[in-house]
VMD Tcl script that draws the C-alpha trace (Angstrom):
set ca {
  {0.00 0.00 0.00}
  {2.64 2.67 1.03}
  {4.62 1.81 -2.74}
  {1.22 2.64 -4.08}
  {1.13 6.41 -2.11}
  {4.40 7.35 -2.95}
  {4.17 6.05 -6.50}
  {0.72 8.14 -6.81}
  {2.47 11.25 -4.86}
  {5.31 10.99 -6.84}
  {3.04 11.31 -10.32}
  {1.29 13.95 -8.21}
  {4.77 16.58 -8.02}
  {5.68 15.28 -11.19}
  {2.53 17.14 -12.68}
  {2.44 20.08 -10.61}
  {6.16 20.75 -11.68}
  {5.25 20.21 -15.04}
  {2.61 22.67 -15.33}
  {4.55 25.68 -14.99}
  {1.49 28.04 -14.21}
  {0.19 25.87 -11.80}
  {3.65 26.42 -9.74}
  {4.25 29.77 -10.31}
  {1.23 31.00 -9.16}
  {1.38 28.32 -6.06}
  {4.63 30.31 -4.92}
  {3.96 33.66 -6.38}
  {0.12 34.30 -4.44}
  {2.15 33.18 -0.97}
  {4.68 35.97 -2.17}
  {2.45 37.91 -3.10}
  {0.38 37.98 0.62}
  {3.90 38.64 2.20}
  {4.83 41.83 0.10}
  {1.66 43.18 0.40}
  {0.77 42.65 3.99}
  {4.36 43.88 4.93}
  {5.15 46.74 2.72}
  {2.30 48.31 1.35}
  {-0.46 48.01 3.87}
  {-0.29 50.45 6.55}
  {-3.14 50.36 9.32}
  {-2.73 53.72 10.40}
  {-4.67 56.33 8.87}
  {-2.02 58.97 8.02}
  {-1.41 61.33 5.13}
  {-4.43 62.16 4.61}
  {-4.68 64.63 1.74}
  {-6.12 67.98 2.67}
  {-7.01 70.52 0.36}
  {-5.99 73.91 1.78}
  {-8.41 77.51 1.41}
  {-6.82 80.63 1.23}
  {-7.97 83.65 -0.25}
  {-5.30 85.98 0.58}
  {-1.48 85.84 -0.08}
  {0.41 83.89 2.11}
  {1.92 84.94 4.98}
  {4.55 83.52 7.89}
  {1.24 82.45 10.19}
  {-0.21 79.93 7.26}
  {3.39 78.82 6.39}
  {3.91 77.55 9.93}
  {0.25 76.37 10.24}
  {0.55 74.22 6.88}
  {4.35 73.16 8.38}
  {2.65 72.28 11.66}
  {-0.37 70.41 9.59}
  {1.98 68.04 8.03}
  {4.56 67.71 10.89}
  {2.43 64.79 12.71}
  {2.03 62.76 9.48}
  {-1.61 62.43 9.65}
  {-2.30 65.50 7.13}
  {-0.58 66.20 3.61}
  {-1.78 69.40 1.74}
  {-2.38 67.76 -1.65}
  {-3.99 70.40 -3.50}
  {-4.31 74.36 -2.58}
  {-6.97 77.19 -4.05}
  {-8.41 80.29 -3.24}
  {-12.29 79.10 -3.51}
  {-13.89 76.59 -0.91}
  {-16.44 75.55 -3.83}
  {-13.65 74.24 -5.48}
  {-12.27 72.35 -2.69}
  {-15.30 71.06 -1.64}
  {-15.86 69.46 -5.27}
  {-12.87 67.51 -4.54}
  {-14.09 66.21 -1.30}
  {-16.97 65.15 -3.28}
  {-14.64 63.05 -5.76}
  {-12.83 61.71 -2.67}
  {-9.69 63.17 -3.99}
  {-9.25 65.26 -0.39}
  {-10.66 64.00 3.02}
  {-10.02 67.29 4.66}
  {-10.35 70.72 3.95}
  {-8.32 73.78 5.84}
  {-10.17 77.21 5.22}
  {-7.27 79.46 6.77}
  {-8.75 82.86 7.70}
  {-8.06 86.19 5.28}
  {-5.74 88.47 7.73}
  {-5.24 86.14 9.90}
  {-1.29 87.49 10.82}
  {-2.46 90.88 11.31}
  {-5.78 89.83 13.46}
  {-3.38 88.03 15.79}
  {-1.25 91.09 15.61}
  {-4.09 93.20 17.53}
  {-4.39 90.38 20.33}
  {-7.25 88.41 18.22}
  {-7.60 84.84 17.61}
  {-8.50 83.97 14.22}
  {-10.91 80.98 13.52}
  {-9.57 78.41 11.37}
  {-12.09 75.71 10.10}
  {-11.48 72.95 9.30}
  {-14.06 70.64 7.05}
  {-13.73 66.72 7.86}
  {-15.30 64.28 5.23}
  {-16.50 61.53 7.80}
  {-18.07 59.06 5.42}
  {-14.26 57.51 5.64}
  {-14.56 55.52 9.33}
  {-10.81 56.29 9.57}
  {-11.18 60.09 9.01}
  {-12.39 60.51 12.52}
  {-9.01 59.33 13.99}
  {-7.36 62.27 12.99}
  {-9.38 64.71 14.33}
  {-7.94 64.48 17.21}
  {-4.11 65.06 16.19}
  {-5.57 68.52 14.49}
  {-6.21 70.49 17.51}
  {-3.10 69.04 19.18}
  {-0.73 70.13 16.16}
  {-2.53 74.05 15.52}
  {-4.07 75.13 18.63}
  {-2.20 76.64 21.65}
  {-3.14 74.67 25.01}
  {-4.84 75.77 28.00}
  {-2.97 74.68 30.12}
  {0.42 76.34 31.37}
  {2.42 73.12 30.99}
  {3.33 73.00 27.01}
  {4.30 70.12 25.40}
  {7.25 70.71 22.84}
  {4.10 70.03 20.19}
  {2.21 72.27 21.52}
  {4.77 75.07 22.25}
  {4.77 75.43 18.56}
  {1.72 75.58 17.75}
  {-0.85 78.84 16.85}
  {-3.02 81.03 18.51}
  {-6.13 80.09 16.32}
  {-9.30 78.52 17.03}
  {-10.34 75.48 15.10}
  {-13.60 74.90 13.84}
  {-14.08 71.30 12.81}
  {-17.06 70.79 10.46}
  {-18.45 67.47 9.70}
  {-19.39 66.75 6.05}
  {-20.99 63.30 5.05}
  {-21.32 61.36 8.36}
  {-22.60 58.01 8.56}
  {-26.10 57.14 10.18}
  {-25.75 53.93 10.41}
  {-21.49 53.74 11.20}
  {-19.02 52.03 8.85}
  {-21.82 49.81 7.23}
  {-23.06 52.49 5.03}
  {-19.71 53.66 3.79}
  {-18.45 49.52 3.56}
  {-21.57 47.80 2.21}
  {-22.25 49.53 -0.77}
  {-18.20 49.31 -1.83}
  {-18.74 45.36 -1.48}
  {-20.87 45.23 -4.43}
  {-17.45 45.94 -6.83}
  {-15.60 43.46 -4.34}
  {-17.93 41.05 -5.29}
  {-18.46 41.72 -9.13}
  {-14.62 41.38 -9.20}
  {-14.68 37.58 -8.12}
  {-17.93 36.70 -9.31}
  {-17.30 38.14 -12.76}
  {-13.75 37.61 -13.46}
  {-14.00 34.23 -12.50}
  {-17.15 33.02 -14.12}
  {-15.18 34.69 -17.41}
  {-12.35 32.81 -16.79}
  {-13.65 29.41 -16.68}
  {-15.54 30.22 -20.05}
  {-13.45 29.12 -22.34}
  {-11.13 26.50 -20.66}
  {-14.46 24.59 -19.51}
  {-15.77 24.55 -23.14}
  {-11.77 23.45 -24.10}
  {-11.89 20.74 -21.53}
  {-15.34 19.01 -22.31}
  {-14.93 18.86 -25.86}
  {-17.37 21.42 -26.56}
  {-14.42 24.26 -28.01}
  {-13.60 22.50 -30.69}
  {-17.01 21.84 -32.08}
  {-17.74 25.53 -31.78}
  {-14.46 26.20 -33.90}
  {-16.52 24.38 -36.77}
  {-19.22 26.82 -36.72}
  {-19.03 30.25 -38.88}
  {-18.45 32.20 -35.71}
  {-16.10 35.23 -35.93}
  {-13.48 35.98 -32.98}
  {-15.54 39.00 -31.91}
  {-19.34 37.25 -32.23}
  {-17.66 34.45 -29.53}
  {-16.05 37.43 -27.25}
  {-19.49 38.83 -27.25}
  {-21.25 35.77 -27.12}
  {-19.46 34.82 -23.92}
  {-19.66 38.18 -22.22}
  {-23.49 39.08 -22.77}
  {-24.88 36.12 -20.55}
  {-22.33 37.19 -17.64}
  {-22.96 40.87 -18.13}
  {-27.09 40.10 -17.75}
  {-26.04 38.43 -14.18}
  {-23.65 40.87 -12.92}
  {-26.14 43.71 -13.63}
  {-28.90 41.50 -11.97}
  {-26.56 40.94 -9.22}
  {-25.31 45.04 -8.94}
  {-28.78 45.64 -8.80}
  {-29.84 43.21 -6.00}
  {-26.71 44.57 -3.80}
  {-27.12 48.35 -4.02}
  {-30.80 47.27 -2.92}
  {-29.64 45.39 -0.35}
  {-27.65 48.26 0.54}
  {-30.47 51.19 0.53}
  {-32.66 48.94 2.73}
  {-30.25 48.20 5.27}
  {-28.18 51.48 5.53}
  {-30.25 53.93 3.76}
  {-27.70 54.61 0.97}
  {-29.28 55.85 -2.65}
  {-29.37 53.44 -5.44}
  {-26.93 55.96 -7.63}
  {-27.39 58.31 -10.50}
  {-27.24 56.78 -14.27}
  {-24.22 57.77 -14.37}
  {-23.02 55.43 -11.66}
  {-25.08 53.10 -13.25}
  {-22.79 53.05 -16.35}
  {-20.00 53.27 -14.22}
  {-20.73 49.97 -13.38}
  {-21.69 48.60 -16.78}
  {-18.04 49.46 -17.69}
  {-16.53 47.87 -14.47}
  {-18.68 44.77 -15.32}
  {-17.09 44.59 -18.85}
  {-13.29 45.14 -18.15}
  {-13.99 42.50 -15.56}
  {-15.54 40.17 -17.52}
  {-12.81 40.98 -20.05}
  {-10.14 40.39 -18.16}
  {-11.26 36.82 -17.05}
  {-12.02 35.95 -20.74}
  {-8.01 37.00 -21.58}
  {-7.47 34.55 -18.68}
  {-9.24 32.02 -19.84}
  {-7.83 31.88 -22.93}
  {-4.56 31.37 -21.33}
  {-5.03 28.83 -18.96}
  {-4.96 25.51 -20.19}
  {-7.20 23.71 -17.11}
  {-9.49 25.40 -15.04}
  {-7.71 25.13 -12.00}
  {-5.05 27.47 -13.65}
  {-7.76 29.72 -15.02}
  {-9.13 30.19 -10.86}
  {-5.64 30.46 -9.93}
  {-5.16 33.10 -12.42}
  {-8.39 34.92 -11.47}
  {-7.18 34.92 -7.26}
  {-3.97 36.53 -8.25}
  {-5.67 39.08 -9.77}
  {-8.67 39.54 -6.82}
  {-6.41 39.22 -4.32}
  {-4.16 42.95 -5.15}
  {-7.67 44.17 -5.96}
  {-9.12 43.36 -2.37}
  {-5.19 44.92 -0.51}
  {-4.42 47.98 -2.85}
  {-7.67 49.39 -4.22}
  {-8.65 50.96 -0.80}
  {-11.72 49.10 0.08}
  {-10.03 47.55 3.50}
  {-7.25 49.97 4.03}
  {-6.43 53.52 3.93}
  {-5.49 53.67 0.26}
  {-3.53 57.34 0.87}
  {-1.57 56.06 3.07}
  {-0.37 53.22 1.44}
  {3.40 53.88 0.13}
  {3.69 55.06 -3.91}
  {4.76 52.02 -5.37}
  {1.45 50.36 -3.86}
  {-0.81 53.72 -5.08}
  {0.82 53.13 -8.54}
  {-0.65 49.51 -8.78}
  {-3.90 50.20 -7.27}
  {-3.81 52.78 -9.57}
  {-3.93 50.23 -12.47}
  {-6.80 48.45 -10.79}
  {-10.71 48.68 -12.30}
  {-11.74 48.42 -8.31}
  {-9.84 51.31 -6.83}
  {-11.35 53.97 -9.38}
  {-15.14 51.98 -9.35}
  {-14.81 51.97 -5.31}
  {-14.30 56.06 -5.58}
  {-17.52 56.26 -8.27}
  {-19.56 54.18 -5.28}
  {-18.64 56.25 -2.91}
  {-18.95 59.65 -4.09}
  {-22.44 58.62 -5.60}
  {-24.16 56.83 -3.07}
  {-22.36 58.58 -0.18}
  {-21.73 61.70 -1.07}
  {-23.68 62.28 -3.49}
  {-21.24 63.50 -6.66}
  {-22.93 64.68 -9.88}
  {-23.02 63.07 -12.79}
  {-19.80 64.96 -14.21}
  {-17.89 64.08 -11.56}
  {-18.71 60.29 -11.62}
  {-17.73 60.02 -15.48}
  {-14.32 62.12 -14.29}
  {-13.79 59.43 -12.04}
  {-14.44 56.71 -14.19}
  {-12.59 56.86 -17.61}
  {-9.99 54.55 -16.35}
  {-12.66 51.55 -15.65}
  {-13.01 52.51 -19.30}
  {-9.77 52.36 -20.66}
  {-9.35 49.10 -18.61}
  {-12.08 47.20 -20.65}
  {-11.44 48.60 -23.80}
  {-7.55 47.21 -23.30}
  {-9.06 43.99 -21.89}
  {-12.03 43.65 -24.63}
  {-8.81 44.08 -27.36}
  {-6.79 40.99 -25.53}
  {-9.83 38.90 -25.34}
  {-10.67 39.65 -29.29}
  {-6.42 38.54 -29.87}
  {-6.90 35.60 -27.72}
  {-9.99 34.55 -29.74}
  {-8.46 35.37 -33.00}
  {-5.53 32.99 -32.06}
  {-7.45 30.45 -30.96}
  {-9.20 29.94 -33.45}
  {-6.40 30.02 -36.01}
  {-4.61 27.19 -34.33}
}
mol new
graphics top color blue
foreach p $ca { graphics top sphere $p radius 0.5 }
foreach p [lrange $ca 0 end-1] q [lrange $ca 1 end] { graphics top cylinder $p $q radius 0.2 }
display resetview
């Protein structure tokens, strides 16, 4: 019996070495897990970019306030103007959590023995935003107290005025739930895609349709159409789910289409997969390594700003990260339509590249 197990473990390595794929990916995902989780995840909510108001010229006062702002590491000024309507349009995007309106004057008010007010506008929507609240009145305001810490010695003789913007009714659920409807049209879509065509190749059933008159881009389409009809049933049923539950809105048509092209350069991608897997196990294989990045870098579990560059450059690249911001500022914070389609013309530069592989992988295919 125990010539028998080794001879059928034996057989066993010998095909997993064979099948290069297969043993790439089984040490590339574990390597994968370690880079991410120990060099670009970061659990605390720092640099969080903060658009900064001022109408007047600069002066010493703002100069140390903005040096002071970004001395703790939980603030970086990303972006600066001189109108708050502007500013607030990027909150709405999500491109700024915070927003510093620094008072006109404010040198020569504090001059005369006044202290100027200084608000500050928090978009709370984020359940990490409200953690660095309280590092902002520690790093600008001058304590009451006549024992200064070397933090506060430094700091101004303003007021801060913290205004809340967007703030959850019913805590993180409302700002997490509706962002797991693109978590799970990622899996579900990507991976239905990519056992398409390596399913059909493995019954028997591929080669029969190769006999048939079908062009590369009428089998692309015929594949993709089915899966689109569920994944739209599905984004439906889960931004339902969501507005019962937590109240959120079920999105403008322009979020709508959002999603249409998310769907696509999902389903796109997994059809490219398929076509270059050779067994379904290597076309799931294929799909994880691509969910798994999605889930880490595209800012649905972790602070995505305060993730390193390197890490913001992939999940840059990623259809999730930019159709996790068009959730967000629709059904949270309620974006117009312009800014949703600003926010989405990479989801649709990622299908049309995917769509083009898929249509090359079906022209080859069918040429062999």
């Amino acid at each position: 019996m125990w010539r028998i197990v080794v001879a059928i473990a034996a057989k066993e390595l010998r095909q997993i070495v064979r099948d290069r794929i297969t043993a790439a990916l089984l040490v590339g995902v574990p390597l994968a897990q370690i880079l991410l989780f120990g060099y670009a995840i970061e659990l605390a909510p720092r640099q969080w970019p903060t658009a900064w108001v001022q109408a007047g010229p600069p002066d010493a006062l703002a100069d140390r306030a903005r040096t002071l702002l970004e001395e703790g590491g939980w603030f970086r000024i990303a972006r600066s103007t001189p109108e708050l309507a502007q500013a607030e349009g990027w909150m709405q995007r999500g491109e700024v959590g915070f927003i510093v309106v620094w008072p006109p004057k404010a040198a020569l008010r504090v001059r005369y023995g006044e202290t100027p007010e200084v608000r500050f506008i928090a978009d709370l929507s984020d359940p990490f935003a409200a953690a660095a609240l309280g590092a902002l009145e520690r790093r600008l305001t001058v304590p009451d107290t006549a024992e200064a810490t070397p933090t506060s010695a430094a700091a101004l003789p303003v007021r801060v005025q913290v205004e809340a913007r967007h703030v959850p009714r019913f805590g993180a659920g409302e700002y997490l739930v509706p962002a797991l409807a693109g978590v799970i049209l990622t899996l579900t879509l990507t991976l239905l895609a990519a056992l398409a065509i390596v399913r059909e190749v493995e019954r028997g059933t591929w080669h029969g349709l190769l006999t048939t008159p079908a062009s590369a881009g009428a089998i692309v389409l015929g594949k993709l159409l089915p899966y689109l009809a569920v994944g739209s049933v599905l984004f439906a049923a889960l931004i339902g789910l969501a507005h019962a539950l937590f109240g959120t809105a079920f999105g403008s048509p322009a979020l709508w289409l959002a999603a249409l092209l998310f769907m696509v350069a999902n389903l796109g991608l997994g059809l490219t997969l398929s076509f270059a897997a050779r067994t379904q196990m290597q076309a799931m294989q294929m799909g994880i390594f691509f969910y798994l990045p999605s889930i880490l870098l595209s800012g649905f579990m972790f602070p995505f700003h305060a993730m390193p560059a390197w890490a913001r450059g992939v999940g840059e690249l990623l259809p999730l990260t930019h159709f996790l911001r068009c959730l967000r500022a629709s059904l949270v914070r309620g974006a117009a339509a312009g800014d949703i389609a600003t926010l989405a013309w990479p989801i649709a530069a990622f299908a049309t590249v995917a769509l083009i592989v898929a249509l090359l992988g079906a022209r080859r295919a069918i040429s062999r």
